[in-house]
N, C-alpha and C positions, 0 to 999 in steps of 0.2 A: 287145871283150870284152862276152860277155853277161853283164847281172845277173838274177839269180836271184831269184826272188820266192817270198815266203812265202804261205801260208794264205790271210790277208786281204786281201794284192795282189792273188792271182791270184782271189778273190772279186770284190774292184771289178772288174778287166780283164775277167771272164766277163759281170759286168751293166751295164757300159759303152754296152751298145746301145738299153738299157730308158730310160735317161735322157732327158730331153728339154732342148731349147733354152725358157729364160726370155725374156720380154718385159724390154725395160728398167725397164719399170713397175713388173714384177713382183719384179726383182732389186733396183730400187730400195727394194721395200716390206720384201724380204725383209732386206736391209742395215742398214736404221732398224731392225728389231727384233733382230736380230744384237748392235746396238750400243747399245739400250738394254738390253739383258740383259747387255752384259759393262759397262756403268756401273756403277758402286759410289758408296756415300753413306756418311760416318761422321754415328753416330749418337750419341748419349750418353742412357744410361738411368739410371734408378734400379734399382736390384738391391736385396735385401738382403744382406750379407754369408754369410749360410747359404746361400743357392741360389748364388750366385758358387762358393762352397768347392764343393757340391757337382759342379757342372756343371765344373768345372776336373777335379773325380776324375775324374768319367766322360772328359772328355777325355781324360786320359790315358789311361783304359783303352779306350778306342778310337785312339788313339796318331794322336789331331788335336790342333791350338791350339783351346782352349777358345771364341775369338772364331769360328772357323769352325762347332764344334758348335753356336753361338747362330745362327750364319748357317743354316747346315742346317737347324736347329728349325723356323726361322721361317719359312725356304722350305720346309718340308713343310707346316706350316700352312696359307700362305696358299694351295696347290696343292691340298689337301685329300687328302695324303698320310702326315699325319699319323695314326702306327697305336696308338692305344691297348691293348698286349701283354697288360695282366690282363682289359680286356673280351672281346679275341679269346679269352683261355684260358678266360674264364667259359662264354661260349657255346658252342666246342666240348665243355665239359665237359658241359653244359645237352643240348645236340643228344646225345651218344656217351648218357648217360642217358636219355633218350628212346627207345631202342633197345630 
């Protein structure tokens, strides 16, 4: 029986050949960061009870656990991906006025 492949299978199987062979060094360095990245640490913070309430809304209106949206936060943070939505709206409104 053949199995039939979708979209993204027959994507890998078409660039299957572009891949290359790792050193063990390499697989080894690549492994230790694989594995500190899926480590987790519980933390305990200070909150105050208002930003708790709030970040719990939003959580739900993003239909996360609130402890993951603090995880998220804080890894966009330190990633420098964190996007401040009324500066961006300021400047393009700043730029289109300009115009």
């Amino acid at each position: 029986m053949k199995t039939k492949l979708d979209k993204y299978e027959q994507g890998i199987e078409r660039s299957a050949a572009s891949y290359k062979l790792v050193s063990k060094k390499e697989r080894a360095e690549i492994e230790g960061v694989l594995e500190r990245i899926r480590k987790t640490r519980n933390v305990n913070i200070r909150i105050s009870e208002a930003v708790l309430e709030e970040l719990k809304k939003r959580s739900q209106e993003e239909g996360i656990p609130y402890q993951t949206l603090i995880s998220s936060v804080l890894h966009k943070f330190v990633t420098n991906r964190l996007v401040d939505e009324k500066a961006i709206r300021r400047s393009l409104q700043l730029l289109s006025s300009n115009r």
